[in-house]
Structures are given as structure tokens and as C-alpha cells.
VMD Tcl script that draws the C-alpha trace (Angstrom):
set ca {
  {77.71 59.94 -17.77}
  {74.08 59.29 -16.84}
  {73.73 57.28 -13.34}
  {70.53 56.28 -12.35}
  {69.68 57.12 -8.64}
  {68.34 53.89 -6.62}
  {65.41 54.96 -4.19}
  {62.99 52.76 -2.80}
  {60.01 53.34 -1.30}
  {61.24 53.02 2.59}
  {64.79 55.04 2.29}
  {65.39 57.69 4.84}
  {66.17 60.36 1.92}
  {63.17 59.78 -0.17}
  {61.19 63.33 0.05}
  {64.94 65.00 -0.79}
  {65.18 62.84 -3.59}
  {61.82 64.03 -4.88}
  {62.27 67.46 -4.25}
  {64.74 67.62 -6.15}
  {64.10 64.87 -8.84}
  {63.17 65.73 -12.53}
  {59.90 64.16 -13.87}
  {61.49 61.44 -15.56}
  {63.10 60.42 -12.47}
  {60.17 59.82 -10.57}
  {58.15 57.97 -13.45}
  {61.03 55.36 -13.16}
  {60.08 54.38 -9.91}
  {58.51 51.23 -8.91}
  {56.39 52.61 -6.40}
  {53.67 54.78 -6.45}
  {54.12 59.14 -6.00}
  {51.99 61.76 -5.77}
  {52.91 65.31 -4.68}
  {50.44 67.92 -4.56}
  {50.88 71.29 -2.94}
  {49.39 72.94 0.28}
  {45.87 73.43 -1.00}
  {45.85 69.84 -2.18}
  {46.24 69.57 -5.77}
  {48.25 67.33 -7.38}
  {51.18 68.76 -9.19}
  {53.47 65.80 -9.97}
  {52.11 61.85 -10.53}
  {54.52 59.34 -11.64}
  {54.27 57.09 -14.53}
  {54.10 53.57 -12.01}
  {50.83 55.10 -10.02}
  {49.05 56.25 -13.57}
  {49.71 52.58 -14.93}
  {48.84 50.86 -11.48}
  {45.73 53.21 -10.54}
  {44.30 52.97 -14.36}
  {43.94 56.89 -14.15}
  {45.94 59.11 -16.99}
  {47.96 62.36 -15.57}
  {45.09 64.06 -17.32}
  {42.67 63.07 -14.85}
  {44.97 63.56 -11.33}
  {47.32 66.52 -12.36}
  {45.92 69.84 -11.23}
  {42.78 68.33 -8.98}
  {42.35 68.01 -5.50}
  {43.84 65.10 -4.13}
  {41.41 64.76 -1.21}
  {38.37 65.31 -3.30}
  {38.95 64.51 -6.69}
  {41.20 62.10 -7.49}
  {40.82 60.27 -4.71}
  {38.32 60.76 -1.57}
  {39.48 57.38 -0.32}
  {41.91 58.82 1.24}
  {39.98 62.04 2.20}
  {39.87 60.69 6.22}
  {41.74 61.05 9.92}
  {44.28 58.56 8.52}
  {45.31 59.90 5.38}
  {43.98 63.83 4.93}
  {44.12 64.74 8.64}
  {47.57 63.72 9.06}
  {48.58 66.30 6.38}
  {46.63 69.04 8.40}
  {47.45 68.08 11.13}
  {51.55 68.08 10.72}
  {51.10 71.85 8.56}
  {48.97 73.15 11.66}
  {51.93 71.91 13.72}
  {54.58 73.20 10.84}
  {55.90 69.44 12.21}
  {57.37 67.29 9.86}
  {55.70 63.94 8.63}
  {56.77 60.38 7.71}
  {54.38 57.92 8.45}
  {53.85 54.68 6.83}
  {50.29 53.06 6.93}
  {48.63 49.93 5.69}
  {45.91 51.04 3.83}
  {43.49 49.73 1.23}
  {42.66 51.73 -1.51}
  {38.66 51.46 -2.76}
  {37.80 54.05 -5.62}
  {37.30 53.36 -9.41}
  {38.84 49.79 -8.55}
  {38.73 46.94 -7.00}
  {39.78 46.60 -3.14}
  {43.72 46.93 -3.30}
  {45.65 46.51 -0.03}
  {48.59 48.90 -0.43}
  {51.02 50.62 2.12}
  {51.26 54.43 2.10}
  {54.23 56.50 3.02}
  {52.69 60.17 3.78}
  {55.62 62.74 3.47}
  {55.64 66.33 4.51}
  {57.89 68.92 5.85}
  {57.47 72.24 6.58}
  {60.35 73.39 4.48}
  {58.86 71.42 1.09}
  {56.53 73.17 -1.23}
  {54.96 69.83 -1.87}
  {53.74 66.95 0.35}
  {54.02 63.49 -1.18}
  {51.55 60.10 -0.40}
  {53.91 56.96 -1.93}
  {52.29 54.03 -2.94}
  {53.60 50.60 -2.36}
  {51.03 47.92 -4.08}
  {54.34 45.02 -3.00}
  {53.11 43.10 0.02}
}
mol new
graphics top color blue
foreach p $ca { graphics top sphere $p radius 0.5 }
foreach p [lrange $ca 0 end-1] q [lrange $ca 1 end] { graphics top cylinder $p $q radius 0.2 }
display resetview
């Protein structure tokens, strides 16, 4: 029997659920994910951020977060809080108001950035609901 797991963008468990979560999991999400690894490329983009960001998995999946897909973001709010929380091996869980700028329109989104020492990948959620 196939149970589909209810996760929402501000649950306490949310970076276990993706850590463990098979692709098709995440792409049924209604909020944004990206995970990318320590050097910063993205290695997993769900289905609701590719639809909602207009950019294809081709285009995001193995590039630089911070200076490919999206240098928005590349800044002491978003990008430094990464580096800083790895320099600390600290975890992180952090959610921002933000407003996103490249290849679009102004959109005011909030961010969850998600990191822990433990995790091969660090995740920035995307919540476009106000």
C-alpha cells in the first residue's frame, strides 16, 4: 500500500524527509527544493521550483547554485549562511523573507535554508505562498 507522506514547507522533520526521500517524492511537493552538495552544485530540484522558476532540471542540475543558477542568492543572507554554519560544522534552519530577482520578474518568496553537518546535501526551500 502506497501512502503519501504530508510535509510542508515549515515542519520540524523536513531535511530528514528529504534525505531520505526518492525523487518523485520531492517533485510532489508544493513548495520549492533545491539540494546541492558542499561545493554548491545542485544535485536534486523538484518538479514545483522547475515549473514556478520557468528553468528545466537541464539548466539547474549539476551547476553551481551560487553562481549559476542563481547569483541572487549568491550574498551574506543566503550563500554566507551556508559557509558560515559548514565553517562552524553547526547546523542550520533559518527561514528568511526574500525576493527572488533573476530571469524573472521581482517575486517575494520565503526561504527555508537547511544544513547539517551530518547531511551530504544542504537544501534552500522555496515558499512563493504569502
Amino acid at each position: 500500500m502506497n501512502e503519501t507522506i504530508a510535509i510542508g514547507f515549515d515542519d520540524a522533520h523536513v531535511l530528514g524527509f528529504l534525505g531520505d526521500a526518492r525523487e518523485q517524492e520531492i517533485d510532489e511537493l508544493e513548495f520549492g527544493v533545491i539540494g546541492f552538495d558542499t561545493a554548491g552544485v545542485v544535485r536534486r530540484y523538484n518538479a514545483t521550483e522547475s515549473k514556478l522558476a520557468g528553468l528545466s532540471p537541464q539548466r539547474v542540475l549539476d551547476h553551481h547554485l551560487f553562481t549559476v543558477v542563481a547569483p541572487c542568492m549568491n550574498n551574506f543572507m543566503v550563500a554566507q549562511r551556508f559557509e558560515d554554519a559548514a565553517a562552524a560544522s553547526a547546523e542550520l534552519d533559518v527561514t528568511i523573507d526574500y525576493v527572488l530577482t533573476l530571469r524573472m520578474r521581482p517575486v517575494k518568496v520565503r526561504l527555508r535554508l537547511l544544513a547539517h553537518p551530518r547531511q551530504e546535501l544542504r537544501y534552500v526551500l522555496v515558499s512563493r505562498r504569502a
